[in-house]
C-alpha positions as CSV (number, residue, x, y, z in Angstrom):
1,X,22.4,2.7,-4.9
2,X,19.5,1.9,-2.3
3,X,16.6,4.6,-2.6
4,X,15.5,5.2,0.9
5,X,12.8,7.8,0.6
6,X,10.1,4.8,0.6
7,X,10.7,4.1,4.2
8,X,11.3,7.6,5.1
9,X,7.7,8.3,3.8
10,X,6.3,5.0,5.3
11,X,7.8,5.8,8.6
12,X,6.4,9.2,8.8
13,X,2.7,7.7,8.5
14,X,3.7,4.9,10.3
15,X,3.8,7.4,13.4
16,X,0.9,9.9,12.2
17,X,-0.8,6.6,12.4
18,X,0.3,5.7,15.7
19,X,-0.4,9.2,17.4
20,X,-3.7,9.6,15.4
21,X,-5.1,6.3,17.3
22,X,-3.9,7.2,20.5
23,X,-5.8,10.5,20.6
24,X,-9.1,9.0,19.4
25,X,-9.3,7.5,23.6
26,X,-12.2,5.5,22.9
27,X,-13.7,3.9,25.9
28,X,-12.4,0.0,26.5
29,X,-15.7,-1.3,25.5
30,X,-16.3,0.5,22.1
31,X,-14.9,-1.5,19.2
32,X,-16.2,-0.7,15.4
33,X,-16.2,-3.2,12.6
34,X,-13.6,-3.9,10.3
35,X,-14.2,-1.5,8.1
36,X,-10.6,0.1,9.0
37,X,-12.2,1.7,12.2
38,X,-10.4,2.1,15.4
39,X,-10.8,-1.2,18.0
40,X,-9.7,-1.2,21.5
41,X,-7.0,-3.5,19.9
42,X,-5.9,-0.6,18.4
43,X,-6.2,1.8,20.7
44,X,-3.8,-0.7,23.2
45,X,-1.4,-1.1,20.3
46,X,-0.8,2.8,19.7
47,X,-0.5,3.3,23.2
48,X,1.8,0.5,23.7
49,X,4.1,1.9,20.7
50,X,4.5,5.5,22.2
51,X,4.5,4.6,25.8
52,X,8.3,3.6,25.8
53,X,11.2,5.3,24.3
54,X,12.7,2.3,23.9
55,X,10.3,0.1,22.0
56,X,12.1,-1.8,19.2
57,X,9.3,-1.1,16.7
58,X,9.6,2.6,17.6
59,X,13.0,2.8,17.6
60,X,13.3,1.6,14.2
61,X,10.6,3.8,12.2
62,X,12.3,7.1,14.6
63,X,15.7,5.6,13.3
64,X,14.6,5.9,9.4
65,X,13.9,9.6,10.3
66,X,17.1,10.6,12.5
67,X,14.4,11.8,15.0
68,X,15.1,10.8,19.4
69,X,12.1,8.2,20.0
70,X,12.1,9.8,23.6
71,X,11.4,13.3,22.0
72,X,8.6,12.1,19.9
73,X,7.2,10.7,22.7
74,X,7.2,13.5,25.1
75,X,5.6,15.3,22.4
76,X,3.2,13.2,22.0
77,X,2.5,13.0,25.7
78,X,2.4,16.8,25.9
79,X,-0.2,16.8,23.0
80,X,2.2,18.1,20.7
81,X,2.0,16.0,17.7
């Protein structure tokens, strides 16, 4: 029997990844090093993922968790999550 609960857990932080970098707003110029800090890169990236309901890479992580991608991004639009 396949043991899902792995990718349930990674898609969970896979989004409270995506909506923690796209409320940090840095400016476009500010980058840090690569110490794991945010970079404009990923700034774009997170916005990029949340900005359309129907982006395949959202689509599939909202798909391990039953949850509607268009909900989680209105939530995340409204400052919800």
């Amino acid at each position: 029997m396949f043991d899902d609960e792995g990718y349930r857990k990674l898609a969970v932080h896979v989004l409270a990844r995506a909506v923690k970098d796209y409320r940090r707003r840095v400016p476009v110029d500010q980058t840090y090093d690569s110490t794991g800090s945010l970079t404009t890169h990923t700034l774009h990236t997170a916005k990029e993922f949340l900005s359309n309901p129907t982006n395949d890479r959202l689509l599939l992580w909202c798909a391990w968790l039953d949850v509607d991608p268009s909900r989680v991004r209105r939530m995340v639009l409204k400052g919800m999550l």
